[in-house]
Each structure stands twice: as C-alpha cells, then as structure tokens.
C-alpha positions as a Markdown table, in Angstrom:
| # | Residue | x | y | z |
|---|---|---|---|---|
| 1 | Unk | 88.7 | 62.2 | 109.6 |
| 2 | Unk | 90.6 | 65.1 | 108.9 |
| 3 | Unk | 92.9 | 66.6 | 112.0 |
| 4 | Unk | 91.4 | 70.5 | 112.6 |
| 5 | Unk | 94.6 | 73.0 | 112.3 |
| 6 | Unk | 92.8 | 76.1 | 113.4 |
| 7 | Unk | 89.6 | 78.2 | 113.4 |
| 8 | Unk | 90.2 | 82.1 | 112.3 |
| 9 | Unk | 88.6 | 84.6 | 112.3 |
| 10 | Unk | 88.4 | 87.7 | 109.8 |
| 11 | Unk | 89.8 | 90.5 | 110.5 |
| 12 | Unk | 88.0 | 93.9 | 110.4 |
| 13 | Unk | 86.6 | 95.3 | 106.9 |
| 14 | Unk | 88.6 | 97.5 | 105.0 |
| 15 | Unk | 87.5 | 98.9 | 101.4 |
| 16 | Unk | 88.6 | 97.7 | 98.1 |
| 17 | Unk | 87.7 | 101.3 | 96.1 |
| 18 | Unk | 84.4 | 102.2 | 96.9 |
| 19 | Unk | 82.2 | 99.7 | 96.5 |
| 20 | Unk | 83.8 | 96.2 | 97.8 |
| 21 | Unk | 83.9 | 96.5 | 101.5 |
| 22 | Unk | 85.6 | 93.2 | 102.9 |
| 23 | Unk | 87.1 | 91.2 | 105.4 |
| 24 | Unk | 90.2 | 89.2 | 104.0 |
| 25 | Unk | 89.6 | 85.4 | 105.2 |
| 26 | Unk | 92.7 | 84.7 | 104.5 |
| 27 | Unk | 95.7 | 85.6 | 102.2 |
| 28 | Unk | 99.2 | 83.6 | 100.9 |
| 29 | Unk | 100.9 | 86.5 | 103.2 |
| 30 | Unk | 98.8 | 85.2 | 106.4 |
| 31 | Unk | 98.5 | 81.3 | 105.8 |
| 32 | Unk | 101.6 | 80.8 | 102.8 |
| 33 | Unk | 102.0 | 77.6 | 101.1 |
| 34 | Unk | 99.3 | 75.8 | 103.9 |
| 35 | Unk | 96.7 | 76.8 | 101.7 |
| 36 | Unk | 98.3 | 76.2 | 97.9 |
| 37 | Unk | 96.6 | 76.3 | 95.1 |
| 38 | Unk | 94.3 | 79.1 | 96.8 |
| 39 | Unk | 95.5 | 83.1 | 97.3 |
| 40 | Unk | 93.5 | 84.9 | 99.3 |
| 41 | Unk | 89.7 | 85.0 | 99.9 |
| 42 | Unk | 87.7 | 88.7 | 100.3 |
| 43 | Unk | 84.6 | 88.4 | 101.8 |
| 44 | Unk | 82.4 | 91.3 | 101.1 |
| 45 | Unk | 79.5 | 92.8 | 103.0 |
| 46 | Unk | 76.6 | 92.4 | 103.5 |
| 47 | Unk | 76.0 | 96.0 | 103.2 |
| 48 | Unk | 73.4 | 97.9 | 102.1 |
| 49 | Unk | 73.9 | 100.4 | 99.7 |
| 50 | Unk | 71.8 | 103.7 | 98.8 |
| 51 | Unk | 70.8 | 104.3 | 95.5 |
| 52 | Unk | 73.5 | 106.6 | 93.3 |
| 53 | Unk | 74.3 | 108.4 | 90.5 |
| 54 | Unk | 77.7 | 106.6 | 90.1 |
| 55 | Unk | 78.6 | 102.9 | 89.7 |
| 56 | Unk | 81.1 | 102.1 | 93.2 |
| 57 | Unk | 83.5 | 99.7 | 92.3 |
| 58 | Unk | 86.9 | 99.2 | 91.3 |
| 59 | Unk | 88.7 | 101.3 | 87.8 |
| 60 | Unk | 90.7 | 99.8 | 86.2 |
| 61 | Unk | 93.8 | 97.8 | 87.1 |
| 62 | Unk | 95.9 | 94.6 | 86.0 |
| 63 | Unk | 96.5 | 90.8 | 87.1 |
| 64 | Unk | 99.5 | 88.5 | 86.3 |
| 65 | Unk | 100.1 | 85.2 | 87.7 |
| 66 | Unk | 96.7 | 83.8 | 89.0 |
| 67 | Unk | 92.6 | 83.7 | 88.6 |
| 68 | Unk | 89.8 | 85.7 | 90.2 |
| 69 | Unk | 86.6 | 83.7 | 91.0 |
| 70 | Unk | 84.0 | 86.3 | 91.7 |
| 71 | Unk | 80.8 | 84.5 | 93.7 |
| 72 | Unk | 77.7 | 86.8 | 93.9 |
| 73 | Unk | 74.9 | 86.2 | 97.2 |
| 74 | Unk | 72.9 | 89.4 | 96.7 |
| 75 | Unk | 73.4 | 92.5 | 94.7 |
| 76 | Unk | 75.0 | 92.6 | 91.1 |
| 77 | Unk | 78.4 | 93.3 | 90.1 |
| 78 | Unk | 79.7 | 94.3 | 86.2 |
| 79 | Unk | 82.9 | 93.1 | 84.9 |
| 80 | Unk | 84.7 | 94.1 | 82.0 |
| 81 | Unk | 88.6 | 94.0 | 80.8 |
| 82 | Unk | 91.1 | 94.0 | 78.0 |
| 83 | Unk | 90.5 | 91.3 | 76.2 |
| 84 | Unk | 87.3 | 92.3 | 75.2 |
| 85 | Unk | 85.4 | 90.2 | 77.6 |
| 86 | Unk | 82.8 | 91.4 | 80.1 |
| 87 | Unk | 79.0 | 90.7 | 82.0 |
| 88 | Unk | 77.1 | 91.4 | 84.2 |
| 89 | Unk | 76.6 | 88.7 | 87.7 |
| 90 | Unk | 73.6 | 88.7 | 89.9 |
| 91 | Unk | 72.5 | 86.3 | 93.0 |
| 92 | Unk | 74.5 | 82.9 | 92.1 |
| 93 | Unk | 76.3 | 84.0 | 89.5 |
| 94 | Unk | 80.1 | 83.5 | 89.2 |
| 95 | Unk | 82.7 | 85.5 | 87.3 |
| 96 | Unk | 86.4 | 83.2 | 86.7 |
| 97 | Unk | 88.6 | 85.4 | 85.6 |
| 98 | Unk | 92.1 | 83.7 | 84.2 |
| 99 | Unk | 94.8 | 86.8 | 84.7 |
| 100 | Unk | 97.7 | 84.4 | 83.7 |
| 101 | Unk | 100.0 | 86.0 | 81.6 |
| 102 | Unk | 98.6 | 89.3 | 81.9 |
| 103 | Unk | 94.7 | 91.0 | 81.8 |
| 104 | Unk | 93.0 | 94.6 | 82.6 |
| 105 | Unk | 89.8 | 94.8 | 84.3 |
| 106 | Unk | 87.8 | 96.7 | 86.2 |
| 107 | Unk | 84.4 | 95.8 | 88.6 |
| 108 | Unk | 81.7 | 97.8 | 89.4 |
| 109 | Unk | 78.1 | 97.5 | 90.9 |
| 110 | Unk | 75.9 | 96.8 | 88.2 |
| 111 | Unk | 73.8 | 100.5 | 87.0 |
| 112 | Unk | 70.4 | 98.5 | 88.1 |
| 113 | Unk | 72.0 | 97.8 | 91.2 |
| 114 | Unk | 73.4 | 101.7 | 91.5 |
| 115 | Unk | 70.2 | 102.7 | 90.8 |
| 116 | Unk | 67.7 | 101.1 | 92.9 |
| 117 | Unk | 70.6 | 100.3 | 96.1 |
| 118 | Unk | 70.6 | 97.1 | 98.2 |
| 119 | Unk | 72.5 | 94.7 | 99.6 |
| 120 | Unk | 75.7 | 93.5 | 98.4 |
| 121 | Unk | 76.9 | 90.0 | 99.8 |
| 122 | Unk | 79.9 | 88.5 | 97.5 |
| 123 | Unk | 83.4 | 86.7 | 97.8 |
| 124 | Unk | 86.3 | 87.0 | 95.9 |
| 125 | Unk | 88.9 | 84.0 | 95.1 |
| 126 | Unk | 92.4 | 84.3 | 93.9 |
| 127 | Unk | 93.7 | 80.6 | 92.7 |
| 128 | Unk | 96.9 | 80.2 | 92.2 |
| 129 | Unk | 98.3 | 79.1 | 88.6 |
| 130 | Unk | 101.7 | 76.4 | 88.4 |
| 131 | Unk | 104.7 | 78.4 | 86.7 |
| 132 | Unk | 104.2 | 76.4 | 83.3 |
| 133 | Unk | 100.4 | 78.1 | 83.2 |
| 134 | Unk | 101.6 | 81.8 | 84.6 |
| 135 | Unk | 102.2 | 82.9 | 81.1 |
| 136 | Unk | 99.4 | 81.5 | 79.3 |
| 137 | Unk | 96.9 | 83.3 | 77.3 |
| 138 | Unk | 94.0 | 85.5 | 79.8 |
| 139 | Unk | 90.5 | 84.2 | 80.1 |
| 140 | Unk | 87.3 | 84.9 | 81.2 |
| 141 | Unk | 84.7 | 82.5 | 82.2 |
| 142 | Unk | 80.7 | 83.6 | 83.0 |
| 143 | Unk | 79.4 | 80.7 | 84.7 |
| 144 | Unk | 75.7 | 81.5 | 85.7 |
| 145 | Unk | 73.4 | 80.2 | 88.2 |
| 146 | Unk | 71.8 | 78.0 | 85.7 |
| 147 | Unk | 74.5 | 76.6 | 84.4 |
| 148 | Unk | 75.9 | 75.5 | 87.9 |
| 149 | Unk | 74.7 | 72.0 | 89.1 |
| 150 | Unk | 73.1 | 72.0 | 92.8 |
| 151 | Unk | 73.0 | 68.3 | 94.1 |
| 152 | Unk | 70.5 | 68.2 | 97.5 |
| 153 | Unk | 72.2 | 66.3 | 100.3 |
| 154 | Unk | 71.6 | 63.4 | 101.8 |
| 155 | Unk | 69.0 | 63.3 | 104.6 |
| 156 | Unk | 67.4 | 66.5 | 103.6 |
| 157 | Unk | 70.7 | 68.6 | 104.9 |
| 158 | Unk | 70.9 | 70.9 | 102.3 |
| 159 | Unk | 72.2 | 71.9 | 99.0 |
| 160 | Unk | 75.8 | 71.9 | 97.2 |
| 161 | Unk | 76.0 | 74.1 | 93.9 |
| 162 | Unk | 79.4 | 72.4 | 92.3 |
| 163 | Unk | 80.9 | 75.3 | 90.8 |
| 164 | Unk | 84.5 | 73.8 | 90.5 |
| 165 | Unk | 85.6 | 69.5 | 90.2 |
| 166 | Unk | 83.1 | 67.1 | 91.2 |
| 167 | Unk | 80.8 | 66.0 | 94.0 |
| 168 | Unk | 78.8 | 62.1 | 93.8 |
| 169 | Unk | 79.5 | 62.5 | 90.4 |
| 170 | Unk | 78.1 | 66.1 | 89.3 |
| 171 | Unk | 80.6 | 67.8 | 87.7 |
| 172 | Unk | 81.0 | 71.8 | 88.0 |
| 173 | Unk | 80.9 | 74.3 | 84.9 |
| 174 | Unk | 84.4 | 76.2 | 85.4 |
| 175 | Unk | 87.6 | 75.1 | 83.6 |
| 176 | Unk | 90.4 | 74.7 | 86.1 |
| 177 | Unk | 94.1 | 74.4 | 85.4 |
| 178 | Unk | 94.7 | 71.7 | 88.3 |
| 179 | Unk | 92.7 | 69.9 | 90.6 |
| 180 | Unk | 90.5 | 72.0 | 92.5 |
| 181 | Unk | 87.0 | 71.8 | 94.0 |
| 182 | Unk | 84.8 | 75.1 | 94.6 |
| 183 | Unk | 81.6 | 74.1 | 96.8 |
| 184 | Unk | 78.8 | 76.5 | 97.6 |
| 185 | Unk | 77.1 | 75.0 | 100.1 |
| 186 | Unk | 73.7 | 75.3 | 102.0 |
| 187 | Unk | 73.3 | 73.9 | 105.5 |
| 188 | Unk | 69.8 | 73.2 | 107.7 |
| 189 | Unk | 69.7 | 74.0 | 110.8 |
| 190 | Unk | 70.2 | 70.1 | 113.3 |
| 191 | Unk | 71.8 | 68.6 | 110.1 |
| 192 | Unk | 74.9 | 66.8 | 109.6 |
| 193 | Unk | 76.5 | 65.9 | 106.3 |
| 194 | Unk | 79.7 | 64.4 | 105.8 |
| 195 | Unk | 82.2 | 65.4 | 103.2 |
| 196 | Unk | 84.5 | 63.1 | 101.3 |
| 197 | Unk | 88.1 | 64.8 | 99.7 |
| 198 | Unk | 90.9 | 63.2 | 98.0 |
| 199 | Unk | 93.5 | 62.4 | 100.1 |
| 200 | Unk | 96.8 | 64.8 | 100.3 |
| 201 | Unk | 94.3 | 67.8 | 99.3 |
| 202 | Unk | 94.3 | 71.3 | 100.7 |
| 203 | Unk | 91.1 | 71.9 | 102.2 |
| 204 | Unk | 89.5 | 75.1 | 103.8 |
| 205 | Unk | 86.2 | 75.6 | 104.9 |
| 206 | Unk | 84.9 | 79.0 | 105.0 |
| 207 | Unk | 81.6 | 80.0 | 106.9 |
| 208 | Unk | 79.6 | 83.0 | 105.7 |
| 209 | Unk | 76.3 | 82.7 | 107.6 |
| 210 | Unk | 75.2 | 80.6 | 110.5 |
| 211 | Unk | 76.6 | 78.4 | 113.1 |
| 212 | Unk | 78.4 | 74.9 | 111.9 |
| 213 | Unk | 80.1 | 72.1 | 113.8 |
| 214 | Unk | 83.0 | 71.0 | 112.4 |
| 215 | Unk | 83.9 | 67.0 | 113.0 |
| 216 | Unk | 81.9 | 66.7 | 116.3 |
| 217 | Unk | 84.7 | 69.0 | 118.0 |
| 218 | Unk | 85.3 | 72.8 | 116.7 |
| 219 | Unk | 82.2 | 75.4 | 116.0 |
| 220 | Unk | 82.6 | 77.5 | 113.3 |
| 221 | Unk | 80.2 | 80.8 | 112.9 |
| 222 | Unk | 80.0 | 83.9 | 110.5 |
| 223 | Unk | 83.1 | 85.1 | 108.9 |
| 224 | Unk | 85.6 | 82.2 | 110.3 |
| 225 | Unk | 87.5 | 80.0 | 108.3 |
| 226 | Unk | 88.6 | 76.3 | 109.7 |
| 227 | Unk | 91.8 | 75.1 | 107.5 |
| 228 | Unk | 92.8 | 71.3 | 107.9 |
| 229 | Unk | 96.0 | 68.3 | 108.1 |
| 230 | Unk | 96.0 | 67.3 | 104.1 |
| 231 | Unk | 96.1 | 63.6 | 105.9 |
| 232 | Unk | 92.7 | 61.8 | 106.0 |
| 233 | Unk | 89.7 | 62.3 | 103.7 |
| 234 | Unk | 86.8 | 63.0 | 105.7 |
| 235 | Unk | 85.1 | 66.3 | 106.8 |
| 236 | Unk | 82.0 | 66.2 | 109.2 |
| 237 | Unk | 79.4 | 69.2 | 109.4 |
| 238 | Unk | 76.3 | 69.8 | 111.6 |
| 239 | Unk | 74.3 | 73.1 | 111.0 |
| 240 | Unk | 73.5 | 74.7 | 114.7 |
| 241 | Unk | 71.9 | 77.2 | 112.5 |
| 242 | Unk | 70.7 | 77.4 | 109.1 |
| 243 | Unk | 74.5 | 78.5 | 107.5 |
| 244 | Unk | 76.1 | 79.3 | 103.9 |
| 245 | Unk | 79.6 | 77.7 | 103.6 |
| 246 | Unk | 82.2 | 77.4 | 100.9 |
| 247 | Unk | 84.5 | 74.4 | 101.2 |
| 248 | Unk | 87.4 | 74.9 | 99.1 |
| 249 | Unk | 90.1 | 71.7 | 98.2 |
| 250 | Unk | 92.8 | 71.4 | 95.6 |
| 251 | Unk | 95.6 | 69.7 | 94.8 |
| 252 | Unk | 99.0 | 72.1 | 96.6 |
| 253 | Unk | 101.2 | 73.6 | 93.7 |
| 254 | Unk | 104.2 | 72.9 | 95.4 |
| 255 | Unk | 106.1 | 76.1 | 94.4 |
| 256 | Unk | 107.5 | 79.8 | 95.3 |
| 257 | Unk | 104.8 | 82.4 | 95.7 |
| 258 | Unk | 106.5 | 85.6 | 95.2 |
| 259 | Unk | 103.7 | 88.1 | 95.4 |
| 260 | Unk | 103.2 | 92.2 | 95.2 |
| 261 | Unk | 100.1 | 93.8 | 95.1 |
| 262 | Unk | 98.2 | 92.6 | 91.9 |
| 263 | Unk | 101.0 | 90.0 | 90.4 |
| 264 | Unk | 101.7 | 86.4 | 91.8 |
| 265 | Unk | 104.9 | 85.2 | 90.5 |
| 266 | Unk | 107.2 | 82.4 | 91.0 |
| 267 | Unk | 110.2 | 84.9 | 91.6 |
| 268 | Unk | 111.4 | 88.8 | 92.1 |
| 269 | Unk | 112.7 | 88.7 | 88.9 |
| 270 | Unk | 109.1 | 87.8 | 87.5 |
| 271 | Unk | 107.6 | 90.6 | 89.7 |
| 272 | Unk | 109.7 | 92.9 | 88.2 |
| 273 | Unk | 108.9 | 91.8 | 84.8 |
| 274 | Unk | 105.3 | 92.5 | 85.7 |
| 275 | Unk | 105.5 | 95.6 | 86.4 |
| 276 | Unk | 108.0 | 96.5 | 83.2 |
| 277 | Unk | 105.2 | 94.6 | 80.8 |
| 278 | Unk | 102.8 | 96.6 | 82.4 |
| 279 | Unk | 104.1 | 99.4 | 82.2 |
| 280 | Unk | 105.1 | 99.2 | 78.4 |
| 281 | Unk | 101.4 | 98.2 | 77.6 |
| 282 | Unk | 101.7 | 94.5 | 77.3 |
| 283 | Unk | 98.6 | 94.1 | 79.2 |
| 284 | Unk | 96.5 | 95.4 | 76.7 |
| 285 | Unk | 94.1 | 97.9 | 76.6 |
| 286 | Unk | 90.8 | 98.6 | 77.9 |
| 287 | Unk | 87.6 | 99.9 | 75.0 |
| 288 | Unk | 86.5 | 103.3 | 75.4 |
C-alpha cells in the first residue's frame, strides 16, 4: 500500500478572466518536483451562470513549455488558437492542448452555453513536458466523450473513463509524451475499489464531489487532494458518498522547473527566451 503524505485542501476561488472561477488544487510553486510530471490543477466551479450577451472566458494569451488538459463536468467551453486548431467541449469532453515550443489560444463558454446559462463544473491540467520535448512542434488533441473508454469496476463500485495510459487493459485516447495516467473516476456510495500503479510513480488523487476513504485511514471530501510516497503500488478507496475523483500517476521528469506565468522552462535563460519569441511573433498568430 502506498504511505499517505498529506490531505490538502484548496484554497479559496479566485477568477481566471471572467468566466473560469477556480480553486488551484495544487501548483509546481506549492508542491515542486513532489508532484512531476503534473503542474498545477484549476478546479473550476460549479457555478451557475446567467444567460449573456458575451462569451466569459479567457482572450487570448500564449503557452511554452507544457500541456493543458481541459476536462469538462457540466457546461461547454470553446477553444481555439494559432495553429489553426479549435472545438467546442461539452459534459465529458476533454481538450489536450500540447503548448511545447510555443501556441496562442484563447477559451471561452461556448455561445449555446452564453446564451441559455447554467452550470459550469471543469478542471484544468498543466503536464509537464521533459526538456528534449519543450521545443517540439504545438498540438491540439479533441478527445470526446465517445471516444474515451469507461471500464465499470469490480463489484459494481463504479466507473473509470481512461482518458490517459491504461487500466485492466483499456487503453485511453490521448497521446502523451511520457508515462502518464489520467483517470476520471465514479465512485458509489459503501464501495471500495482498489487501485493498482506502477511502482516509483507520482500519484495524486484529487476529489471533486463526495466523501472518499483513502487506504482504510485518511477521508478525503470535495475539493481535497491526497498526494502519496512513490514507494508501493497500491491505492485503496471506499465511497462514504456517491464521489467524482481524478487519480492522476506518471512517471517524475526528474528536472528544473523554472516557471513564470504562462511559460514552464528548464531555466531563466529559457524564460527569457519565452518572452523575446513571444514578443517578436514567434508564437504565431491567431485568425480574425
């Protein structure tokens, strides 16, 4: 079984522009290299919105050095950037946006979500990329709900959509450029399910919803993430209530983080050369 390192819990909401209000799980500034390959993790909402004239969201604004992995629970969100990709992600959808050497994009509710209102329930992921992939070529990946295998678990305890790796042999939809494992996962209320992850692995389990026992010891409830020793390979659960969890594992990039705002680097130097290739338009440009 996996030694528990700590149970957190987010801190208030703050407002990414005007449409993403979130609670920052955790970030490479609060947890470091513990959590390598993973960044940072937003949680947003749920909120209701009113309908509006105006898409909320985020304008534009550029990436160097990592990926986004956009999960949607309710609401819709539109993406587009500079290289000419873009789409729209409803309830289960996932946007995996590959920044790398350099990408402009901007997010926004969908219009048929400004229009009509609701709620919006979503997290955002920043993974890492190892130096030799930093400068590679940007990517988008749309991976939509049916495209993303859910596997029920044993005993009747659920459901895992396998967005990223592999679970008992399903094997998720997005390309990855190491090791990782991205499970969306739905618990029953008074059932256990235990997890198995390769040894040496980061692993962090984040709980939206609901109230989860974690390895017969530590509860976990809405909003809190539990991180783990990368000894052992075993992860217990039992739902108290019906709960929505994400349990995150990957293989640690064993390298400098150097970050600043929207670039994650390897060095200063790199930071700065972000901001000069920005600056001088190397980043592309966003369609009229």
């Amino acid at each position: 079984m996996k030694k528990i390192l700590g149970v957190y819990t987010a801190p208030q909401q703050h407002w990414v522009g005007d449409g993403f209000p979130v609670r920052s799980m955790f970030s490479y500034n609060s947890h470091g290299q513990h959590l390598s390959p993973f960044l940072l993790l937003d949680y947003a909402g749920p909120m209701a919105f009113q309908p509006a004239a105006r898409p909320r969201g985020v304008g534009q604004h550029p990436h160097r050095g990592f990926e986004t992995v956009t999960i949607v629970y309710e609401g819709e969100v539109e993406h587009r950037d500079s290289t000419g990709a873009g789409g729209k992600i409803g309830p289960g959808d996932v946007q995996w946006m590959t920044a790398a050497s350099g990408i402009l994009h901007e997010e926004f509710h969908s219009h048929e979500f400004t229009r009509n209102g609701g709620t919006l329930e979503m997290v955002q992921l920043w993974v890492n990329l190892p130096a030799s992939d930093k400068m590679a070529a940007p990517g988008y990946q749309n991976l939509l709900d049916a495209d993303i295998p859910a596997v029920d678990l044993p005993d009747g305890a659920g459901k895992l959509r396998v967005i990223a790796g592999e679970y008992n042999g399903h094997r998720g939809p997005a390309h990855t450029f190491t090791p990782i494992d991205v499970w969306d996962v739905r618990l029953k209320q008074d059932h256990a399910v235990d997890f198995v992850v390769p040894e040496g692995r980061t692993v962090a389990l984040i709980v939206l919803r609901g109230t989860v026992q974690v390895n017969g010891s530590q509860v976990a409830r809405d909003a809190q993430m539990v991180t783990f020793d990368r000894a052992g390979d075993e992860i217990s659960l039992e739902a108290n209530s019906d709960a929505t969890v994400l349990l995150l594992s990957g293989e640690p990039i064993d390298e400098p983080v150097v970050g600043y705002g929207p670039f994650v680097m390897n060095s200063q130097e790199e930071i700065q050369q972000a901001f000069t290739d920005f600056n001088s338009g190397k980043f592309g440009r966003m369609a009229q």
